[in-house]
N, C-alpha and C positions, 0 to 999 in steps of 0.2 A: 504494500500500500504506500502511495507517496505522500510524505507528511506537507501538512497544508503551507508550515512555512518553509519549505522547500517550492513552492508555487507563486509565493509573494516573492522569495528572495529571487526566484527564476525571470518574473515581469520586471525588475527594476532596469529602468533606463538608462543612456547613458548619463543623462542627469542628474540619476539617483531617486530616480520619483518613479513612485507604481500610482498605475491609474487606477482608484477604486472599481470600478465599474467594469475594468479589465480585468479585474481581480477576480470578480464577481463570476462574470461567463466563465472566465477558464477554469477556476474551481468548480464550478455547476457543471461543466462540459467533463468534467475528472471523478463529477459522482460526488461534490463535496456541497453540503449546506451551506446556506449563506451563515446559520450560528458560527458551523467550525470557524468560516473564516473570520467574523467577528471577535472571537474569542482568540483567534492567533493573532489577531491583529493587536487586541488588548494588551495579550502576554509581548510581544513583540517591540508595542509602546514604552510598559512597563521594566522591559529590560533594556532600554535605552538605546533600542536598534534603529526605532521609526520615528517620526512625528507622523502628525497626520494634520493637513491641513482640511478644513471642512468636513460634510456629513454623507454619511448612506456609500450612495452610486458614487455621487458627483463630490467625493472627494479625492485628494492626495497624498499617497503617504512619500515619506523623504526619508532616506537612509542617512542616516547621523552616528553609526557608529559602526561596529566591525559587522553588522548584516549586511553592509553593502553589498558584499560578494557573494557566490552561491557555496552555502556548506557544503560538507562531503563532495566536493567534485574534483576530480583529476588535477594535478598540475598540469602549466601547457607543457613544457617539457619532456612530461611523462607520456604525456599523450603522444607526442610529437616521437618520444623514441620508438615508441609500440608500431606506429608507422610505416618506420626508419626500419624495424624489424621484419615488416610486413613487406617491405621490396627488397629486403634480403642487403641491406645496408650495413645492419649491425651484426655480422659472424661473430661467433665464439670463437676465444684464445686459446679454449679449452684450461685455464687456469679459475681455481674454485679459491675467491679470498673468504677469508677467514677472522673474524674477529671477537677478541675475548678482553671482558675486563671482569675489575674485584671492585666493588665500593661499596664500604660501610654500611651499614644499617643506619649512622647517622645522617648519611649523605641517600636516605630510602628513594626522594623523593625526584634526586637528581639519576638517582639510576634508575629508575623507572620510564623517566623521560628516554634515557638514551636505548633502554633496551624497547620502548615504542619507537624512535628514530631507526633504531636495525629491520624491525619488524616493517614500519611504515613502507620504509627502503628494499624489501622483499627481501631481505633475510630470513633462513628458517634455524632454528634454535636446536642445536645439537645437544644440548646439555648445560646446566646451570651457568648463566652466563658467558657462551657460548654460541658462535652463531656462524651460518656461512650463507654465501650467494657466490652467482657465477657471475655476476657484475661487477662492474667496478666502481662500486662506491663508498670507496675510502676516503676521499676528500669532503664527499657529505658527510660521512660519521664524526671525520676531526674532525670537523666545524663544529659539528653538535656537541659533541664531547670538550671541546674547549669552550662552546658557551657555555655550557654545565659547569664550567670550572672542576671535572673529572677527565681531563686529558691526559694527566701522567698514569690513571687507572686503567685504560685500554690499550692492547695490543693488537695488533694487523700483522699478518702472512698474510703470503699467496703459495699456493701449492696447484701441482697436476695430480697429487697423488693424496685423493680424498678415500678413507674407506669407512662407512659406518656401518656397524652391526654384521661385517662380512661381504656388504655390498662394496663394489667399486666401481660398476658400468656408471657411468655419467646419467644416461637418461632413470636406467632403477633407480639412482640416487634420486632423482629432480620425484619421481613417482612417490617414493620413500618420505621426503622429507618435506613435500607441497600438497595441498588437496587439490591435486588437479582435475580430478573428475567433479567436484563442486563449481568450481570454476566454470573447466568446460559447460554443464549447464548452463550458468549465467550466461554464456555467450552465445549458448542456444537462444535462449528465451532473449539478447538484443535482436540477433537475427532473424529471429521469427518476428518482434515490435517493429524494426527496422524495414523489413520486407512486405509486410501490410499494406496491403493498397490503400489506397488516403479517397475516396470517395468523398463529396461534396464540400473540397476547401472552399470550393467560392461559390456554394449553394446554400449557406444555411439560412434559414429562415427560423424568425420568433415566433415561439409556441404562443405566448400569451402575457401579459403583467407581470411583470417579477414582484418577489415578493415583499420586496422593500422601495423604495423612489418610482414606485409606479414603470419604472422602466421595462422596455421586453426582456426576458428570460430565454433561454435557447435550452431544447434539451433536444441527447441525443438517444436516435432510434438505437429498443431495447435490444441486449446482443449485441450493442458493435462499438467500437471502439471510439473514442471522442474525435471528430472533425475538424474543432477548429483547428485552424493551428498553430496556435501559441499552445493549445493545452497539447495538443500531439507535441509539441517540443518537450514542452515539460517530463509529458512521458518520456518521451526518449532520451531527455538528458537523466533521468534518475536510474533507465535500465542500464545505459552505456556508464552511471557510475556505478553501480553494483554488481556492475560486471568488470569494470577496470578497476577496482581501488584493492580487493582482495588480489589482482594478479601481479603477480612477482618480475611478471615479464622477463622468464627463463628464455634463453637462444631460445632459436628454433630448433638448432640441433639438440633437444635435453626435451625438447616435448613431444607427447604422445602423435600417431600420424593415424588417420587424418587431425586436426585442430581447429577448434571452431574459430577461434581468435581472429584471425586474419578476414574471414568471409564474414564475422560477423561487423567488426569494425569499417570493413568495405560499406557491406550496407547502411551503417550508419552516419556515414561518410555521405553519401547519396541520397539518404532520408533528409540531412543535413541541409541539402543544398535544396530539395526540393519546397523545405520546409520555409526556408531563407526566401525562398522565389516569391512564394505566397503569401506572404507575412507583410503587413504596410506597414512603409517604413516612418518614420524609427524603429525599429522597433527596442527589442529589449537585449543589454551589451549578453546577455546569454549568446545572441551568435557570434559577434564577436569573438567571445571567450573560444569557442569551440573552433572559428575560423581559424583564430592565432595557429588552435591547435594542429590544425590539418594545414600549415601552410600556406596560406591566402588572404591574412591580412598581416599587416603589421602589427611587432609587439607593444609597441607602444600605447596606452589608454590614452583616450580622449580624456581632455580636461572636462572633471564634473567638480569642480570645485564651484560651479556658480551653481 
């Protein structure tokens, strides 16, 4: 299910402002009541993410603190390497780094953060503070590790010669030590969202009164997937993170064959652009973010400082 202020934080502008009334449809078009969103908008106030200028439909709400940006979603980076993966850009060294640190019980709070930075980073955890991947991301972990002021506590190798429990092939390792058939699903279920035919983007018509500002309401026919398509984005950026934020992004060489990864990111890539075509514009920096990701727009954000 996608949480409703993952829908708000999805509409915000380049400006930084959700349009209530947009809010409104695309939550309704997702299956969501006008209360939920009311009440997320409340919490959302309350936690000093939003203001809200004016009432009901015909308000605005403004991003004023760290909800500007969308939760849980991919770095462009990350995205952008999974890509780089997918035209066969990034080969494996065949070299597995290795990192291990000791920190205190007093320092609980800083090793907690770094062993979620190994993890974040698709490390998988061999044993009590203990961790390896086939990437190379050493230069992120010292960074983290010296922001933590735990940088004399961690140590980094690199090896060709990894064995755990007996295993040594490369790909049993990556099976062994990743849930890759979890995974693999997610990337089922993007391909399948991804792949949906988009029926009536530029047909919808209002059922009747909404049930707050007198304005029209749009619902969609029972059984099918939501039309607009700001809410079709939404969906699709919540499946494309729940499929991407759990994956380690192992070579290709170390994953199972066939892999959904690659076909499913394609299609989402293309749902993408489709979605983009449709959408009047401004619309919301959501495609921006995802464009950065796929290469085709520049990194740089627009100024939303006014």
């Amino acid at each position: 299910m996608i949480p409703t202020r993952l829908v708000v934080h999805a509409l915000v502008r380049e400006d930084g402002t959700v349009d209530a009334g947009e809010l409104y449809e695309v939550a309704g078009a997702l299956g969501m009541t006008d209360q939920q969103v009311r009440l997320c908008v409340k919490r959302l106030v309350a936690e000093g993410r939003f203001e809200v200028e004016g009432r009901g439909r015909r308000a605005v709400l403004r991003a004023v603190g760290p909800g500007g940006g969308l939760p849980a979603v991919p770095e462009v980076e990350y995205v952008r390497h999974a890509y780089r993966q997918d035209r066969g850009l990034e080969p494996w060294d065949g070299v597995w780094h290795v990192f291990a640190f000791a920190v205190p019980e007093s320092a609980r709070a800083a090793r907690d953060a770094l062993r979620d930075a190994l993890t974040g980073l698709g490390a998988a955890p061999l044993q009590g503070g203990l961790y390896v991947t086939p990437n190379p991301i050493g230069p992120y972990v010292r960074a983290r590790a010296a922001e933590l002021g735990v940088g004399a506590a961690l140590t980094r190798l690199g090896t060709r010669d990894l064995e755990v429990g007996g295993t040594t092939d490369p790909r049993a390792l990556a099976a062994r030590l990743w849930p890759l058939t979890d995974i693999a699903e997610r990337y089922e279920a993007l391909r399948e969202l991804a792949s949906r035919p988009e029926p009536g983007l530029s047909e919808r018509k209002p059922s009747g009164p909404g049930p707050s500002g007198g304005e029209p309401s749009e619902r969609e026919p029972a059984g099918a997937g939501p039309t607009h398509p700001l809410a079709r984005a939404v969906e699709l950026a919540a499946a494309f993170s729940e499929a991407m934020l759990p994956d380690p992004l192992l070579p290709p060489e170390l994953l199972p064959r066939p892999w959904p990864g690659a076909a499913a990111r394609a299609a989402a890539a293309r749902a993408w652009d489709r979605l983009h075509a449709a959408t009047t514009s401004p619309g919301p920096r959501l495609f921006r973010l995802y464009a950065q990701a796929l290469g085709s727009e520049p990194d740089d954000p627009r100024d939303t400082s006014g």
